[in-house]
C-alpha positions as a LaTeX table, in Angstrom:
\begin{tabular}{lrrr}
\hline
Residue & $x$ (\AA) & $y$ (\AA) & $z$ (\AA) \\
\hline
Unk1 & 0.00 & 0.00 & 0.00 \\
Unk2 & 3.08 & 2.00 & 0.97 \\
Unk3 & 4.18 & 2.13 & $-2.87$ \\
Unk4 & 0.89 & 3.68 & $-3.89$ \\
Unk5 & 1.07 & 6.58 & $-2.36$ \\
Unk6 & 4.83 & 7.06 & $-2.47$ \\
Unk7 & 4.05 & 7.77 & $-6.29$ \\
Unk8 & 1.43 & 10.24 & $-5.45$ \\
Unk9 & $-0.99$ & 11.22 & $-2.49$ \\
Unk10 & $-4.55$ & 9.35 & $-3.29$ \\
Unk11 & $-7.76$ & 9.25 & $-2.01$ \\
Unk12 & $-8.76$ & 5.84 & $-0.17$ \\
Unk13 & $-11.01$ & 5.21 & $-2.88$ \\
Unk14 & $-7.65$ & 5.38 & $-5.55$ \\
Unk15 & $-6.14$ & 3.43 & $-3.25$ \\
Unk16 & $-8.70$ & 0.66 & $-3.07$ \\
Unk17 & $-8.36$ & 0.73 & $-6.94$ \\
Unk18 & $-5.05$ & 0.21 & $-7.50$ \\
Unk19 & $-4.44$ & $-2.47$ & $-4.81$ \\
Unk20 & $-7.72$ & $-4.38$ & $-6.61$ \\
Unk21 & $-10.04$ & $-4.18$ & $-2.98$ \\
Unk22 & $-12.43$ & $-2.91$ & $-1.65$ \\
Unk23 & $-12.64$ & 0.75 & $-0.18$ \\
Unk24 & $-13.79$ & $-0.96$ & 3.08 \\
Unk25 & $-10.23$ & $-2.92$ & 3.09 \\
Unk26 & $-8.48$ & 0.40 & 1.78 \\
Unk27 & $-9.97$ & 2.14 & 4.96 \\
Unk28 & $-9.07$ & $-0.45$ & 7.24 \\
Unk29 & $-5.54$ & $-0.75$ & 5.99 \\
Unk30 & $-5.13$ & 2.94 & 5.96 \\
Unk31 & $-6.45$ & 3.31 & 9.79 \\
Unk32 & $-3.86$ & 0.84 & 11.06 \\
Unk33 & $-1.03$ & 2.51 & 8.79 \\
Unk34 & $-2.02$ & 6.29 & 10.60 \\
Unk35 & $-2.18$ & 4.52 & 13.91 \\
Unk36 & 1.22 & 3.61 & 12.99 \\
Unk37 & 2.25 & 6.59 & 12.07 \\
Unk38 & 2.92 & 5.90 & 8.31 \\
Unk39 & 0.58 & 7.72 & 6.15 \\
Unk40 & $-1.88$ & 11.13 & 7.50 \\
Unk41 & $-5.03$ & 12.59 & 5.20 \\
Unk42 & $-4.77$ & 16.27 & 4.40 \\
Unk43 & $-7.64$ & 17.83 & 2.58 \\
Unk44 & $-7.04$ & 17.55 & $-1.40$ \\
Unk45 & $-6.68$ & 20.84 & $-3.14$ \\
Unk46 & $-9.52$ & 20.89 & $-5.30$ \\
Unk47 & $-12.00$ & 19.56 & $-2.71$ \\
Unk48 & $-11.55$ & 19.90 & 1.03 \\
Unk49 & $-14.13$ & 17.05 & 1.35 \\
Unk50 & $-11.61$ & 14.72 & $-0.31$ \\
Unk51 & $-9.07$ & 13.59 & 2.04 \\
Unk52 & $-5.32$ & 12.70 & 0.22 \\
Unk53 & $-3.04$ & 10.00 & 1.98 \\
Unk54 & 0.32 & 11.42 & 2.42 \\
Unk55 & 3.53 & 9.36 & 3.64 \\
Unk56 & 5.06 & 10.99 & 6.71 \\
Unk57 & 8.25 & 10.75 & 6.99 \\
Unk58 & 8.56 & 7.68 & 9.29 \\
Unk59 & 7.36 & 6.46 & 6.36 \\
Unk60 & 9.97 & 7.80 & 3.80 \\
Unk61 & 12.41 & 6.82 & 6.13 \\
Unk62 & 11.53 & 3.19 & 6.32 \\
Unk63 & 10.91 & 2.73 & 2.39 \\
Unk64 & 14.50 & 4.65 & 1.81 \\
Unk65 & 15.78 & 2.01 & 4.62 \\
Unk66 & 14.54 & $-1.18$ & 2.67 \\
Unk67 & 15.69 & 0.32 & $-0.75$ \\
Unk68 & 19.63 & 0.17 & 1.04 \\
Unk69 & 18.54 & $-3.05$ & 2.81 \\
Unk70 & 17.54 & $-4.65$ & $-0.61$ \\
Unk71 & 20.75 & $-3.39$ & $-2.68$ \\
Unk72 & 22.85 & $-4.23$ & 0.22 \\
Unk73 & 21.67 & $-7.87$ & $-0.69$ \\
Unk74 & 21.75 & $-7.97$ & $-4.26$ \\
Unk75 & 25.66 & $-6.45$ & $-3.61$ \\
Unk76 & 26.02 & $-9.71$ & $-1.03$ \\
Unk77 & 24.29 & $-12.01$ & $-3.59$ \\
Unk78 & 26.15 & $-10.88$ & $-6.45$ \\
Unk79 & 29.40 & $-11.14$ & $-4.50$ \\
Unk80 & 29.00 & $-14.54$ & $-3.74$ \\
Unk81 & 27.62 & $-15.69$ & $-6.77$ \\
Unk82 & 28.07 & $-13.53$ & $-9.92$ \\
Unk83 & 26.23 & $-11.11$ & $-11.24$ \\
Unk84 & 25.08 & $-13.81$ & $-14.21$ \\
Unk85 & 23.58 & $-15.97$ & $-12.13$ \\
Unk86 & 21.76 & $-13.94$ & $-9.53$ \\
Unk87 & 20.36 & $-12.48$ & $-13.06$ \\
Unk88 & 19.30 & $-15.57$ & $-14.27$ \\
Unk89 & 18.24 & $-16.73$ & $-10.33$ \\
Unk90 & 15.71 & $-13.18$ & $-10.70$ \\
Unk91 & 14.58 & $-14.51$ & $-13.95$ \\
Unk92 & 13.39 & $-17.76$ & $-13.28$ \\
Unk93 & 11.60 & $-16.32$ & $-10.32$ \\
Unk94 & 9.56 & $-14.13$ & $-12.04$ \\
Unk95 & 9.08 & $-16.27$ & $-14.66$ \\
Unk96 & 7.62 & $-19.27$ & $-12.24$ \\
Unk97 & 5.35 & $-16.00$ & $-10.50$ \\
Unk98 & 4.48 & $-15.42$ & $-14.07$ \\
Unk99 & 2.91 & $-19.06$ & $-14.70$ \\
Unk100 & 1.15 & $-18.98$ & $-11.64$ \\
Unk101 & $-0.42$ & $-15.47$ & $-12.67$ \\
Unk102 & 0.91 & $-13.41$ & $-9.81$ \\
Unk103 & 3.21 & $-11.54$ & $-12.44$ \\
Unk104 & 0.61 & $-8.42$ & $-12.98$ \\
Unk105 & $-0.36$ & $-8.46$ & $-9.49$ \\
Unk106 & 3.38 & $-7.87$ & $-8.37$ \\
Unk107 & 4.24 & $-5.57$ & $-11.38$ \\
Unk108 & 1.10 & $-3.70$ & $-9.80$ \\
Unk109 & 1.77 & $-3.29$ & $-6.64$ \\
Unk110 & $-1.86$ & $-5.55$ & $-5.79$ \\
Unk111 & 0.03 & $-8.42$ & $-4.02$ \\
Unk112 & $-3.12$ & $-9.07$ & $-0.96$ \\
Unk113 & $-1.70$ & $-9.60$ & 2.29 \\
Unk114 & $-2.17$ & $-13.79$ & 2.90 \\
Unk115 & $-4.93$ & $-13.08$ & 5.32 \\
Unk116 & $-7.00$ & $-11.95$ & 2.25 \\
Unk117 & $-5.97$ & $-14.72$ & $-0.09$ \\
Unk118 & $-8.71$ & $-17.11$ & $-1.26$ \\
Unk119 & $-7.78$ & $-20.79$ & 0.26 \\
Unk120 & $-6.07$ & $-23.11$ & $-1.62$ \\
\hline
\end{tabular}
């Protein structure tokens, strides 16, 4: 949810539209991220009745912290095992995502948390 509205401030409804749920999800979601401190709704400039989600910068902070957490490990990975084959590791895991159809929900950004995935 975090990468929506790093892009962009949105309206729950947006939200609920790009993540592929509903707005009553989006609004639950959203409540526990303020209560956490991660996101805040400011009036939107064309309509004060629309509320924007904004990151605060706890927020920021944590996604810049992942982004050096995550290249940190592709620098560790690559180390150990070459450049060529963490490539072609990346590539057969998107392409085994891909035949089980979860390739436009990642590329999305509408991966559901497992508590909201159908059973198997």
């Amino acid at each position: 949810m975090i990468q929506h509205v790093l892009a962009a401030p949105l309206s729950i409804t947006a939200l609920a539209e790009r993540m592929g749920v509903t707005q009553q999800a989006s609004s639950k979601a959203v409540a526990d991220l303020e209560r956490r401190g991660l996101v805040r709704r400011e009036p939107g400039p064309a309509d004060a009745r629309t509320k924007l989600l904004h990151l605060t910068g706890h927020a920021i902070a944590a996604v810049e912290a992942t982004r050096a957490l995550r290249a940190e490990l592709q620098d560790e990975l690559v180390a150990e095992y070459g450049a060529g084959r963490v490539d072609d590791a990346q590539a057969l895991l998107a392409s085994v995502i891909d035949r089980f159809g979860g390739g436009d929900a990642i590329r999305a950004r509408r991966v559901r948390p497992r508590a909201e995935l159908p059973p198997a």
